[in-house]
N, C-alpha and C positions, 0 to 999 in steps of 0.2 A: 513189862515183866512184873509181875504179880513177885513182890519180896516176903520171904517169910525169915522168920529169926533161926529156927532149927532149921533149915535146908541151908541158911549161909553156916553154922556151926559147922555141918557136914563138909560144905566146899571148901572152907576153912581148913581143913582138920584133913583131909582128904589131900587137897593143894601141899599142905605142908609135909606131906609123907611123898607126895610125887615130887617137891622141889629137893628135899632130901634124897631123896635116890633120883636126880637128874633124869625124870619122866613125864615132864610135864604135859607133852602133846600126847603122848599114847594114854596119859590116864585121863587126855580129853576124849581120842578117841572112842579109848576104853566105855567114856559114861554116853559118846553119843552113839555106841554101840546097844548098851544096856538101854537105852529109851527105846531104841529100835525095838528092839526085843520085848519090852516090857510093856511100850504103848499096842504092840501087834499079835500079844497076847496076857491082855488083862486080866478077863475071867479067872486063867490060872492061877496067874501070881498073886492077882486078889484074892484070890479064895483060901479064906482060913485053915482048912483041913491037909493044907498040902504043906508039909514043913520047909523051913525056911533054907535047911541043909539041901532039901530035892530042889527046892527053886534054883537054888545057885548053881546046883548039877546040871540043870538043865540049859542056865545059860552058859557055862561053862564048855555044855556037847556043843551047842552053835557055836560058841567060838574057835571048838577045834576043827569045825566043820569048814571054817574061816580058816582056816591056817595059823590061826593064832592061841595063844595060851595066857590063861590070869596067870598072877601072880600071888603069892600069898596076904598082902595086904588088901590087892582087890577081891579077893576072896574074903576077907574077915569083913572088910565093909559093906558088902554086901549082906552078908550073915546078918550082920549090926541091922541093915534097913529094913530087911525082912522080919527079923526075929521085935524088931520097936515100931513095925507094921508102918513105915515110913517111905514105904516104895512109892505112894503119890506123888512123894514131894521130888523123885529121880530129874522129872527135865526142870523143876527151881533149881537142884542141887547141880545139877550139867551148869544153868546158864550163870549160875552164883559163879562158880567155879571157873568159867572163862574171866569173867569179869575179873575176880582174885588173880590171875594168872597174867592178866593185862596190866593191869597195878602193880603187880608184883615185879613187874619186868620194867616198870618205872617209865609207861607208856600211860595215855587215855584212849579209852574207848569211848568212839564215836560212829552216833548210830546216823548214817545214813539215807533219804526216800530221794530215789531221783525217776525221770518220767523212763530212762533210757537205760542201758548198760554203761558205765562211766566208762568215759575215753581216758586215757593215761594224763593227758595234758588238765583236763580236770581235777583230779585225783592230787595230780601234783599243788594246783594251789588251790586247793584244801586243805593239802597237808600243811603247807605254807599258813593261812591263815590260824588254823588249829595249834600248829605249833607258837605261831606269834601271840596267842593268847594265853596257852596253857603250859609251854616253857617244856612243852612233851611232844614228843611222835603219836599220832594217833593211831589207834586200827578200828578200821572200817568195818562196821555193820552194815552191807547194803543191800538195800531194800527198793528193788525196780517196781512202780508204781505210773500208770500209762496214765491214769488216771489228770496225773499232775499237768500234763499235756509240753509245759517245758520248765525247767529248771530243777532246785532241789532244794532239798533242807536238812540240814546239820544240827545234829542235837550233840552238846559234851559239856559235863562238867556243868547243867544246871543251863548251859548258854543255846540259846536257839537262835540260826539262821536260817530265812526261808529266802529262797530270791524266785520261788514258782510263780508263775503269773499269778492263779488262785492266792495267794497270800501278796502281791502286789496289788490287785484287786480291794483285797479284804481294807486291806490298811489304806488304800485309798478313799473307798466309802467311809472308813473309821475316822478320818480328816474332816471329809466333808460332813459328816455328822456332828462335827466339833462345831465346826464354823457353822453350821446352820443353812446349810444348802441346800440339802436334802430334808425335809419334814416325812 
């Protein structure tokens, strides 16, 4: 994830208005709505000449198209993105904003690559090790990757475990390249 400083001010600041009014999941919702919208129609929203009052009107019709309704906070924030021509930075500000929401909740997030769909018994001791290191519950970003062929890899809090054969592999050769086995 590509970090910028003004898209976490935004998740920040935006978080703290949805942990204030007990909304946290719907104004996650809410912003992976808006990327929807916003990555599937760029041209528009990009385009200078269209005010930033019509843009929100418009995301706003597809939301009631959706059965659902802003609120007046998600409404001004969006004004704010548009009007400070910030609407690039909407999926940093989404994944700032989970991450903020994960912390917040006094958990770690933990990103996930495994070759398969985790089975529950997996899942479980991961949580187990993650928590024996982190002193937290994790939540799972995960990332099915066929590629890997078996195993996986845990990324949290700076600490990476791979147990994939490809990284069994890797770190094997890296041995014997120490010792001198391999030229």
């Amino acid at each position: 994830m590509k970090l910028s400083a003004v898209a976490g001010r935004y998740a920040r600041a935006f978080l703290g208005i949805a942990i204030e009014n007990e909304k946290e999941g719907e104004y996650l919702r809410f912003l992976d709505f808006v990327c929807e919208v916003y990555e599937s129609n760029r041209d528009l929203f990009d385009n200078p000449i269209v005010k930033p009052e019509k843009k929100v009107a418009l995301i706003e019709d597809v939301l009631r198209d959706f059965g659902e309704e802003m609120d007046e906070y998600q409404e001004r924030f969006l004004i704010l993105l548009f009007e400070r021509k910030r609407q690039k930075l909407l999926r940093n500000i989404r994944d700032l904003f989970e991450y903020e929401k994960i912390l917040s909740e006094q958990k770690v997030p933990a990103d996930l690559k495994i070759a398969h769909a985790p089975e529950d018994e997996e899942l479980s001791l991961l949580r187990k090790f993650i928590r024996k290191y982190a002193l937290r519950d994790p939540v799972f970003k995960t990332t099915v990757d066929e590629s890997l062929i078996a195993g996986a890899v845990v990324e949290f809090e700076g600490f990476r475990l791979d147990t994939t054969v490809q990284g069994r592999l890797k770190k094997i050769s890296q041995e014997a390249l120490k010792r001198g086995e391999i030229s």
